[in-house]
N, CA, C and O atoms as a DFTB+ gen file, in Angstrom:
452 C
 N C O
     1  1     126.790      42.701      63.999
     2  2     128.028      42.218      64.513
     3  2     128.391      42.912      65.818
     4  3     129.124      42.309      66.602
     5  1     127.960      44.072      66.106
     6  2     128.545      44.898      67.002
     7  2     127.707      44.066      67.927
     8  3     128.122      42.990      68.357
     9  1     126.545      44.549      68.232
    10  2     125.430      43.350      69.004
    11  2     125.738      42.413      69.720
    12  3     125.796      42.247      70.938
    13  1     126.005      41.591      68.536
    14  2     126.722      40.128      69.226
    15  2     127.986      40.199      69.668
    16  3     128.464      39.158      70.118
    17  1     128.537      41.006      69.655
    18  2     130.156      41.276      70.417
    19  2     129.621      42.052      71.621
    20  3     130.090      41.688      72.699
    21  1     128.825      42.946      71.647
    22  2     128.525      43.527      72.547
    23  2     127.583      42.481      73.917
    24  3     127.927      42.562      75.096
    25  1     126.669      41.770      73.556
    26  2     126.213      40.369      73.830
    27  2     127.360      39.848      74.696
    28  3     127.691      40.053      75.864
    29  1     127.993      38.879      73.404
    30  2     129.347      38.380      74.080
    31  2     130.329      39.050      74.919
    32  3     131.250      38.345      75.332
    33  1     130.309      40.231      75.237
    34  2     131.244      41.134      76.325
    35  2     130.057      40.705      77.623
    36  3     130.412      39.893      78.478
    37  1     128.658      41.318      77.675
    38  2     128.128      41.285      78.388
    39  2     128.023      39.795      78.644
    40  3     127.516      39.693      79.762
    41  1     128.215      38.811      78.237
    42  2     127.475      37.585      79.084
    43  2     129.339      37.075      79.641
    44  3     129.543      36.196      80.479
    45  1     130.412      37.831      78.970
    46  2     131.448      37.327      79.692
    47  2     131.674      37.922      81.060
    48  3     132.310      37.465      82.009
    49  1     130.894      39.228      80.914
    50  2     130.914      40.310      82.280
    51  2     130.084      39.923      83.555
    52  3     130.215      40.364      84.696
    53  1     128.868      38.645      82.905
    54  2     127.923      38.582      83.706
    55  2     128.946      37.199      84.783
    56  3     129.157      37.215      85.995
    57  1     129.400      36.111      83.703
    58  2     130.727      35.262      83.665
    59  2     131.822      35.535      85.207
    60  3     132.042      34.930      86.256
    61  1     132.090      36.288      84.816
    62  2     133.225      37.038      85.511
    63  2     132.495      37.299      87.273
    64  3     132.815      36.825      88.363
    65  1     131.498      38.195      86.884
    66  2     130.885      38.556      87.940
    67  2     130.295      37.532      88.937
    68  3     130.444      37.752      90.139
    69  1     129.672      36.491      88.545
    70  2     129.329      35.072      88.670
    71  2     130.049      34.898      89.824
    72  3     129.782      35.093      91.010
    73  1     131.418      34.321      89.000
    74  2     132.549      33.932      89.587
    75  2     133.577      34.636      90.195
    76  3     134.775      34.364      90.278
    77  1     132.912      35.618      90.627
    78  2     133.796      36.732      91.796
    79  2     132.606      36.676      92.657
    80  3     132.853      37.450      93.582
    81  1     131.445      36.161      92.831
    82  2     130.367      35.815      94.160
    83  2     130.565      35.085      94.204
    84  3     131.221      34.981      95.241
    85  1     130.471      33.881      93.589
    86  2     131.185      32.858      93.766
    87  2     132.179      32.328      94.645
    88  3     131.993      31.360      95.382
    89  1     133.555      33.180      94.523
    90  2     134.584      33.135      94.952
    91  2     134.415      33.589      95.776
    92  3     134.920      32.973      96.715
    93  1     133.555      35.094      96.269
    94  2     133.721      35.623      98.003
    95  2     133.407      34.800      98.377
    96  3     134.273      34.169      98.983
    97  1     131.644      34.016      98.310
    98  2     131.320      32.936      99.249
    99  2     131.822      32.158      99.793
   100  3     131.630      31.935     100.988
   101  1     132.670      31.481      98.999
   102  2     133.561      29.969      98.944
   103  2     134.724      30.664     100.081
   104  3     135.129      30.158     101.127
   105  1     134.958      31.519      99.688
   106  2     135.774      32.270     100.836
   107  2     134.948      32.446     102.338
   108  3     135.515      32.155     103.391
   109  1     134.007      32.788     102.310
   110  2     133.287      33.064     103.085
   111  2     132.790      32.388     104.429
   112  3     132.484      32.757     105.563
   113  1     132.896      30.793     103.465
   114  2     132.362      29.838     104.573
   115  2     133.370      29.201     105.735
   116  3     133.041      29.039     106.910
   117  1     134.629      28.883     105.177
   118  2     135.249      28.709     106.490
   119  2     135.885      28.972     107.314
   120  3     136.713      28.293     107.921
   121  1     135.324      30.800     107.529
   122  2     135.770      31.158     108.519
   123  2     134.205      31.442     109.128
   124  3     134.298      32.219     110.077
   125  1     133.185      31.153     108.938
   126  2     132.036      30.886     108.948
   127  2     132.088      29.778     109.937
   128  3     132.133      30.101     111.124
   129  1     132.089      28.458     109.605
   130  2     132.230      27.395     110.118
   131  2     133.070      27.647     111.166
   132  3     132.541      27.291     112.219
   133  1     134.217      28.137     111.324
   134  2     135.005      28.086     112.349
   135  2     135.082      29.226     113.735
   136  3     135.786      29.289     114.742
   137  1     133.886      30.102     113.132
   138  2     132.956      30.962     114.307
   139  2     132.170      30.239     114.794
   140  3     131.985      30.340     116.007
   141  1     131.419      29.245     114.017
   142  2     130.697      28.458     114.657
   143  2     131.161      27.001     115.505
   144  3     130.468      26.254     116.196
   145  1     132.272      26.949     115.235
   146  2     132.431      25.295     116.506
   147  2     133.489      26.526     117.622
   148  3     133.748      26.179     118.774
   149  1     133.885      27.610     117.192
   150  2     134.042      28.469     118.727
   151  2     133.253      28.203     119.598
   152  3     133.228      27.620     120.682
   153  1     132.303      28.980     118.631
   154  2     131.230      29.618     120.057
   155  2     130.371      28.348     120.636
   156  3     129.601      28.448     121.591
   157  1     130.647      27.014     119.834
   158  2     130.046      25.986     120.574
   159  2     130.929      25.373     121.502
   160  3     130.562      24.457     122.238
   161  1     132.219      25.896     121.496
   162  2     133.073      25.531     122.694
   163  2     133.063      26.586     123.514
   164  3     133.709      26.215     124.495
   165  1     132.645      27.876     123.713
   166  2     132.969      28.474     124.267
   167  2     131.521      28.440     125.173
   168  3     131.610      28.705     126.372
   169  1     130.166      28.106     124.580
   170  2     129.457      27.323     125.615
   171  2     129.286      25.980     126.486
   172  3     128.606      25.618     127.446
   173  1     130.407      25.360     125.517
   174  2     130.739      23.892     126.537
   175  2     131.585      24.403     127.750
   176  3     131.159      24.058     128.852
   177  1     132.561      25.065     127.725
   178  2     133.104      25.360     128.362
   179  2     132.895      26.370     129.311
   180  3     133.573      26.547     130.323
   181  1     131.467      27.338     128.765
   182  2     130.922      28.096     130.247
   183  2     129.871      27.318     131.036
   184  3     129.442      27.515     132.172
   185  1     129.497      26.162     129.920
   186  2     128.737      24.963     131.280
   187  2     129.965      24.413     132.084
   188  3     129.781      24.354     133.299
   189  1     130.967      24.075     131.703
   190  2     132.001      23.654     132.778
   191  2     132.132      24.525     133.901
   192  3     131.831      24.508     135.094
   193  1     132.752      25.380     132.998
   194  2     132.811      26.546     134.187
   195  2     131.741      26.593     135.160
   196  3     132.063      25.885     136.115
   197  1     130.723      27.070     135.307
   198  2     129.718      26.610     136.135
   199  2     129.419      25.581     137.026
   200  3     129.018      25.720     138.181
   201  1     129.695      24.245     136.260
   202  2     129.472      23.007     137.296
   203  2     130.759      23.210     138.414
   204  3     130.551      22.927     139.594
   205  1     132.184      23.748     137.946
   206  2     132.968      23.595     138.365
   207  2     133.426      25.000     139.621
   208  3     134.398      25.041     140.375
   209  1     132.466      25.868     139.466
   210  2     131.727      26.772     140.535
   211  2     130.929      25.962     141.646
   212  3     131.220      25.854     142.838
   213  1     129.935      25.462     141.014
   214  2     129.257      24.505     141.721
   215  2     129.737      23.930     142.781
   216  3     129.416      24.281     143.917
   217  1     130.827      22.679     142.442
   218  2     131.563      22.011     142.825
   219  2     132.543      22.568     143.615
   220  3     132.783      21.807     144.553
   221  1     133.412      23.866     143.651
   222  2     133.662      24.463     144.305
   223  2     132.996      25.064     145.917
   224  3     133.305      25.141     147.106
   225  1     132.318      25.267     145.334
   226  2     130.854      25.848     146.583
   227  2     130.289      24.734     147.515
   228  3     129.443      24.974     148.377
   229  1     130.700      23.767     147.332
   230  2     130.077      22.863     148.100
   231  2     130.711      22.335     148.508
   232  3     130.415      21.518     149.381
   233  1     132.333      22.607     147.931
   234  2     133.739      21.807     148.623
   235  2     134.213      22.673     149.922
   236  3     134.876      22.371     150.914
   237  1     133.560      23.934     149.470
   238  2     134.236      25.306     150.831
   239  2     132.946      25.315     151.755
   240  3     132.895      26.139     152.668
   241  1     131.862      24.391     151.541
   242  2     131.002      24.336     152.739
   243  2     131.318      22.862     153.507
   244  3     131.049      22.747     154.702
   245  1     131.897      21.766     152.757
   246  2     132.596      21.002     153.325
   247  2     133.723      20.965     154.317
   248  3     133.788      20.279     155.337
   249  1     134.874      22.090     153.695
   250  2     135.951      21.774     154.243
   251  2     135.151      23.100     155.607
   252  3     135.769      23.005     156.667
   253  1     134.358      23.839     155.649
   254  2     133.997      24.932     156.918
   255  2     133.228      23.747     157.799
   256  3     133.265      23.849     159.025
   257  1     132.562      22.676     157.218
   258  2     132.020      21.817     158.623
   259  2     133.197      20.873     159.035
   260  3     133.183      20.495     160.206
   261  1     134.280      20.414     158.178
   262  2     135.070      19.565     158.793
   263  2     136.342      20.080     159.529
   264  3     137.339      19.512     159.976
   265  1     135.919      21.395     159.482
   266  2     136.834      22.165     160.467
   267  2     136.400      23.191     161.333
   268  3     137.035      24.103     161.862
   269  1     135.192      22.880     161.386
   270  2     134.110      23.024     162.752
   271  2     134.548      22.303     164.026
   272  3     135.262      21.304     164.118
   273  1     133.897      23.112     165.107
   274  2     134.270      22.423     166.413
   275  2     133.394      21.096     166.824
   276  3     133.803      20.137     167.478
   277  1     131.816      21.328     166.157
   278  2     130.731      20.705     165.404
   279  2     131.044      19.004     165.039
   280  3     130.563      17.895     165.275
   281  1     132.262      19.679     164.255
   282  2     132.634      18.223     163.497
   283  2     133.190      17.395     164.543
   284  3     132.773      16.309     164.944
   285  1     134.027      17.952     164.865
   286  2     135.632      17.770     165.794
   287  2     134.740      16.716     167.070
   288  3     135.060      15.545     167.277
   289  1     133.631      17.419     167.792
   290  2     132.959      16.643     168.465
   291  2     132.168      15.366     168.275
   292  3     131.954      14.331     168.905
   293  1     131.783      15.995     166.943
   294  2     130.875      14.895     166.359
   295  2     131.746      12.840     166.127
   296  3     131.310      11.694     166.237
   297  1     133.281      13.577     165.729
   298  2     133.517      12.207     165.490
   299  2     134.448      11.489     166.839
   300  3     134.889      10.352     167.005
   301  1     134.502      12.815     167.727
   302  2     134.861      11.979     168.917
   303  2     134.097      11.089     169.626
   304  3     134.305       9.982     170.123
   305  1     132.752      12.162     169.525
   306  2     131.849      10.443     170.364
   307  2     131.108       9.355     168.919
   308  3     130.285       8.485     169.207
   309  1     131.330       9.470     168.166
   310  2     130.633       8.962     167.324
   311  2     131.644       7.623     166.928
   312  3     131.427       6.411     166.959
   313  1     132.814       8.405     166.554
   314  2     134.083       7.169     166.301
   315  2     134.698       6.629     167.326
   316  3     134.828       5.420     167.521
   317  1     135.286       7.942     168.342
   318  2     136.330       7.401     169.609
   319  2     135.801       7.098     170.822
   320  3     136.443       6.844     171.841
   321  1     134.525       7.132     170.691
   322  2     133.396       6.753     171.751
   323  2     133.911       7.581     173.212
   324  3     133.724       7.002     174.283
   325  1     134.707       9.258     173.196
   326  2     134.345       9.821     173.931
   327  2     133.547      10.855     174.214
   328  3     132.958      11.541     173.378
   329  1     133.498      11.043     175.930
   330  2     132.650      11.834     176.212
   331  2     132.948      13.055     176.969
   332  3     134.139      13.071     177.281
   333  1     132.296      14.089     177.379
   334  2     132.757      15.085     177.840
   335  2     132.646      15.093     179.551
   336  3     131.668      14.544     180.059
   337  1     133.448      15.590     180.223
   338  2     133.744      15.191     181.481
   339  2     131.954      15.281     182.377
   340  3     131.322      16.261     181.982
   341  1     131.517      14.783     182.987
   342  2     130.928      14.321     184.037
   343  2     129.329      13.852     182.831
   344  3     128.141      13.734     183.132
   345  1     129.826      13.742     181.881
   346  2     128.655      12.833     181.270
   347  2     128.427      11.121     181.531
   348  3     129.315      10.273     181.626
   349  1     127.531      11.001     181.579
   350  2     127.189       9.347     181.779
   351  2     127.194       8.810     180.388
   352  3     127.032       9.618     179.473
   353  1     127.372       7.438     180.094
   354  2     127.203       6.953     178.963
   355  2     126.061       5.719     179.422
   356  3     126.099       5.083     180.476
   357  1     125.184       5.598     178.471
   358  2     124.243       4.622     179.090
   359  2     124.065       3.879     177.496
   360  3     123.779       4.290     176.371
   361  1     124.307       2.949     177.930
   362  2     124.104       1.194     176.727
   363  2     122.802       0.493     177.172
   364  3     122.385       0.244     178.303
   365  1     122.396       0.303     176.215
   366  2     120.911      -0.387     176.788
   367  2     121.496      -1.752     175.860
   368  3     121.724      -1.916     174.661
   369  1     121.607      -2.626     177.088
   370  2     121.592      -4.328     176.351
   371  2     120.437      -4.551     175.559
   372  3     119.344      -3.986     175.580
   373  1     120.989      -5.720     174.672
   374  2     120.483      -6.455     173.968
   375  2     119.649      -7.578     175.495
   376  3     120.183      -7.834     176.574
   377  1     118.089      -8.066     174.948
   378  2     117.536      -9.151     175.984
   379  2     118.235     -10.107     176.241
   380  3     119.005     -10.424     175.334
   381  1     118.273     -10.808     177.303
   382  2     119.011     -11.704     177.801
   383  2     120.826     -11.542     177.623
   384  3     121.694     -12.379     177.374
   385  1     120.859     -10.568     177.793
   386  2     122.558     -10.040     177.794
   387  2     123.020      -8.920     178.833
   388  3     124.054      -8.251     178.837
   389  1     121.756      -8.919     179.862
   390  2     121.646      -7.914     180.959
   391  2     122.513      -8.559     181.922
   392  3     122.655      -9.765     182.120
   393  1     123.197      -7.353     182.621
   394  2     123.706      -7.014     183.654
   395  2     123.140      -7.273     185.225
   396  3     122.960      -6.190     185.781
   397  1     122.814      -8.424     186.081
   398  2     122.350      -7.849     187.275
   399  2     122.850      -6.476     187.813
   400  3     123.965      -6.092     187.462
   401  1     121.887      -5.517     188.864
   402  2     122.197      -4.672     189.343
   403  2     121.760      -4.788     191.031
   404  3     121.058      -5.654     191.554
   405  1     122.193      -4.023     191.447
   406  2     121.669      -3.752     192.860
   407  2     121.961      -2.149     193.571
   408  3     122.747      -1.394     192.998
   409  1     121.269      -1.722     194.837
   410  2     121.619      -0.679     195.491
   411  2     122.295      -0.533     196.306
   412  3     122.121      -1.409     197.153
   413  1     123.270       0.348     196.636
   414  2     124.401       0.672     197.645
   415  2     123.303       0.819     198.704
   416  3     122.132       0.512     198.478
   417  1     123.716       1.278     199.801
   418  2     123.604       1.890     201.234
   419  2     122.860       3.473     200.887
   420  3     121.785       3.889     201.320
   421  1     123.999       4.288     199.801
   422  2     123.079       5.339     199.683
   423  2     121.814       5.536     198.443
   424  3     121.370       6.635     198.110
   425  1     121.347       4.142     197.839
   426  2     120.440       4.302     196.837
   427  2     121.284       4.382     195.733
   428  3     120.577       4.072     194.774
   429  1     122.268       4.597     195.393
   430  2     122.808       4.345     193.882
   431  2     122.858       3.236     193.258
   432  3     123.643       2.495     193.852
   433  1     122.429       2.761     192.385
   434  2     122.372       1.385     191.562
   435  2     123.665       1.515     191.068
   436  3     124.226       2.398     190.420
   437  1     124.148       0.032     191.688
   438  2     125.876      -0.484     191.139
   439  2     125.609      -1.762     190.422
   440  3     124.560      -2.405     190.471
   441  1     126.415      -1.980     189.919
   442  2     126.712      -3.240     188.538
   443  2     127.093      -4.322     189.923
   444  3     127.817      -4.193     190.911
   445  1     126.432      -5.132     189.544
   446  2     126.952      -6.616     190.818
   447  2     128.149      -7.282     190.258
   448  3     128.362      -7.223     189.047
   449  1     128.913      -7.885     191.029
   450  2     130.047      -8.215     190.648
   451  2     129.849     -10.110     190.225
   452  3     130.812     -10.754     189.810
């Protein structure tokens, strides 16, 4: 009799014990789980970070050429079709859309009227 009481203590002890691992685990997991979708945001978000370095870096090499003197020139003759003082501008027609020309007295070729 003692045996089997002694038995029955031990398999309620084993019981018990069971279900106190049990219970840490179950405890265990969702704060488990919730280390884990962190740190998977906290690498989504250092790839952002990055592109958004990126993107940065290429906006401050932008705004340094469009506030270049570089630039400034570039879209005067390019857009406002000027030029800088004693430059010539020379247009080459399209065929059959030419200009007669002729020479002055001192050799300079003038546009005929």
């Amino acid at each position: 009799m003692k045996r089997a009481k002694a038995r029955s203590n031990r398999k309620k002890m084993i019981l018990l014990i069971g279900a106190g691992i049990g219970l840490l685990a179950l405890a265990a997991v969702p704060p488990y789980l919730q280390h884990r979708e962190l740190a998977q945001e906290a690498d989504r978000l250092s790839a952002d970070l990055e592109q958004v370095r990126t993107e940065h870096g290429q906006m401050q090499k932008e705004k340094e050429w469009l506030s270049s003197d570089a630039y400034v020139e570039q879209v005067a003759r390019q857009q406002l079709g000027l030029v800088r003082p004693g430059e010539v501008i020379v247009v080459r027609a399209k065929q059959g859309n030419g200009v007669p020309l002729k020479k002055d007295a001192n050799g300079n070729i003038q546009i005929r009227d």
